[in-house]
KENU-341007 format. One record per residue (C-alpha): x, y, z; residue in three letters. Coordinates in steps of 0.5 Angstrom, whole numbers, plus 2048, in hexadecimal, padded with zeros to 3 digits. Layout:
BEGIN
X  Y  Z  ala
...
//
This chain:
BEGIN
8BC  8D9  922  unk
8B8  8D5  927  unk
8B5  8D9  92D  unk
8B2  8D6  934  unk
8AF  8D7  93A  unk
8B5  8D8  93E  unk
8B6  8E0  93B  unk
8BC  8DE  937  unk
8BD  8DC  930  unk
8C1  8D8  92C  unk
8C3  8DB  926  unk
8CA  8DA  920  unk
8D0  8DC  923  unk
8D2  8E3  920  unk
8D8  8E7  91F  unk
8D6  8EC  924  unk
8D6  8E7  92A  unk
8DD  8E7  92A  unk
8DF  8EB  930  unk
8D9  8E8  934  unk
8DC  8E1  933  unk
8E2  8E3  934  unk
8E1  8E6  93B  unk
8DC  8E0  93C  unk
8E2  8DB  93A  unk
8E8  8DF  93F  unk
8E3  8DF  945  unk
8E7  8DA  94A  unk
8E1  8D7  94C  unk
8E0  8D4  944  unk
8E7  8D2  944  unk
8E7  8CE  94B  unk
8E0  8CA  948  unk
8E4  8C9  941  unk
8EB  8C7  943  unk
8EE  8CE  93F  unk
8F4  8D1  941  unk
8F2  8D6  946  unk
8F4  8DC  942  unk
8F2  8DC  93B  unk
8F5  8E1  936  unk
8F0  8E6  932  unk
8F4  8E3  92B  unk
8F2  8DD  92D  unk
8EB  8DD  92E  unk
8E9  8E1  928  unk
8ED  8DC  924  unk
8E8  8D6  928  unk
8E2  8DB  926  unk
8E4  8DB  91F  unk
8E4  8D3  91F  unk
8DF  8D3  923  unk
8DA  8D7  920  unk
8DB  8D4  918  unk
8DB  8CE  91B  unk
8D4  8C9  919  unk
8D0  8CB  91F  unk
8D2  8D2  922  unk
8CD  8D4  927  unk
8CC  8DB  92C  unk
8C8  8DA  932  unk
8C5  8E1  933  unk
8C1  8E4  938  unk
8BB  8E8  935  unk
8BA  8EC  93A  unk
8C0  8F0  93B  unk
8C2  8EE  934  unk
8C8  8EB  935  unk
8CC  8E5  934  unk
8CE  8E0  939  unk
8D0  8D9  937  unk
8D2  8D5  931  unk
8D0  8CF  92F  unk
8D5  8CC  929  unk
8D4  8C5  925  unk
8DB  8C2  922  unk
8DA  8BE  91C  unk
8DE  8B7  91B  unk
8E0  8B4  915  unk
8DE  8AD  916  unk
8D9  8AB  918  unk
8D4  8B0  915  unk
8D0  8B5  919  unk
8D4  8B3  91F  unk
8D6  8BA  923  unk
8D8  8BC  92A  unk
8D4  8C1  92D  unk
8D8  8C6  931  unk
8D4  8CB  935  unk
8D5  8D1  93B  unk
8D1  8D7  93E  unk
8D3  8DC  942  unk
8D3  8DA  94A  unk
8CE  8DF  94C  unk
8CA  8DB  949  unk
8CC  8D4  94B  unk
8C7  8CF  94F  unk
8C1  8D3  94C  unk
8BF  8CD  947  unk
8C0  8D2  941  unk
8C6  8CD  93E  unk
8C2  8C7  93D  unk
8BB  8CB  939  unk
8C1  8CF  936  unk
8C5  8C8  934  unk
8BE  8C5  932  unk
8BD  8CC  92D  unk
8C3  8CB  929  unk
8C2  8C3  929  unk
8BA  8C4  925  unk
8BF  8C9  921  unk
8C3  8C3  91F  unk
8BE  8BF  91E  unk
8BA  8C4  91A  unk
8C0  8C4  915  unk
8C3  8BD  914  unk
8BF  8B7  912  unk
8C1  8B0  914  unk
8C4  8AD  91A  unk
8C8  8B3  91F  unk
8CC  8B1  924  unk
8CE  8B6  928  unk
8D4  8B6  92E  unk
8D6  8B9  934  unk
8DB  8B9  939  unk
8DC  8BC  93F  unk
8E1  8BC  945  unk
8DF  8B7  94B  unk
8E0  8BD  94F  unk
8DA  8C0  94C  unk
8D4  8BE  94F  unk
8CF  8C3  94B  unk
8D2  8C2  945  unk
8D1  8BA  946  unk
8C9  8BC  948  unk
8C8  8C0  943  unk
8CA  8BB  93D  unk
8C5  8B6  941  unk
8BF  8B9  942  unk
8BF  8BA  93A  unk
8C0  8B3  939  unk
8C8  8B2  938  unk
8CA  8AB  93B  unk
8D1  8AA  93E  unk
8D6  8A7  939  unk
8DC  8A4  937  unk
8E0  8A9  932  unk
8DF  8A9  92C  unk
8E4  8A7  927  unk
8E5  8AF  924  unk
8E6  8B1  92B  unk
8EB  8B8  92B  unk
8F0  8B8  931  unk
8EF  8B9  938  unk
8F2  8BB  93E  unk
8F2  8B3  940  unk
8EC  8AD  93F  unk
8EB  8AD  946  unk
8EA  8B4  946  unk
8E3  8B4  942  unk
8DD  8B0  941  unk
8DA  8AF  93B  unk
8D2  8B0  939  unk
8CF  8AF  932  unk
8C8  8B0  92F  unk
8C5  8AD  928  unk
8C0  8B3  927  unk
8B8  8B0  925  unk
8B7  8B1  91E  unk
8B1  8B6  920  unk
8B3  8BD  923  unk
8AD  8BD  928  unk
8B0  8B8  92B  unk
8B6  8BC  92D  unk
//
């Protein structure tokens, strides 16, 4: 668990989080940021959760001061190259555009950091549409990029940009 001074917490996602992730998920304004159908079944979500959630970073944005969780922040590994993964991230939109994303993102990335040795590279996408996203990933230090090679399917290539990190071999750098 990393805390920071913005009242929220980062923390494993845990079994319990499933019906808030589910409502989060299903919210339109999610799914109009995310390209995601408009109505997603309850099914579904929790089958992602579960995916989601035994994935190799698994990550719960929590508000500490109501106790309750609002956002995830999920790293998707790739066979090749090692320690390549995709990072996906949401919170929910009552919070949007009040800089808590990236210190929550910069969190979960000291996480991964902790727990990896070597080289890490970690990558994002996001619609062209999604303008906070995009400042998001800048401000940490993402660069724009081509796709990576393992890139998953995507609405169109020209429907997204590409941002990539290599993470500093020290944390505090983070």
């Amino acid at each position: 668990m990393v805390e920071f001074t913005t009242g929220l917490e980062v923390r494993p996602l845990i079994e319990a989080d499933l019906a808030a992730y589910q409502r989060l998920l299903a919210d339109p304004r999610m799914a109009a940021a995310n390209a995601a159908p408009g109505s997603l079944a309850p099914d579904l979500l929790a089958y992602w959760f579960e995916k989601d959630r035994h994935g190799p970073f698994a990550h719960a944005v929590i508000d500490r001061r109501h106790d309750r969780f609002v956002g995830g922040i999920l790293y998707y590994a790739h066979a090749a190259p090692a320690q390549h993964y995709d990072v996906g991230y949401f919170l929910d939109p009552l919070l949007w555009g009040r800089g808590l994303m990236p210190a929550a993102l910069r969190a979960s990335l000291r996480l991964v950091r902790q727990a990896l040795t070597g080289p890490v590279t970690v990558w994002a996408d996001c619609l062209t549409t999604n303008q906070r996203s995009q400042r998001v990933l800048t401000k940490l230090g993402f660069q724009p990029t081509a796709a990576p090679a393992h890139s998953p399917l995507l609405p169109t290539a020209d429907d997204v940009v590409w941002f990539r990190w290599d993470l500093p071999a020290d944390e505090t750098v983070i």
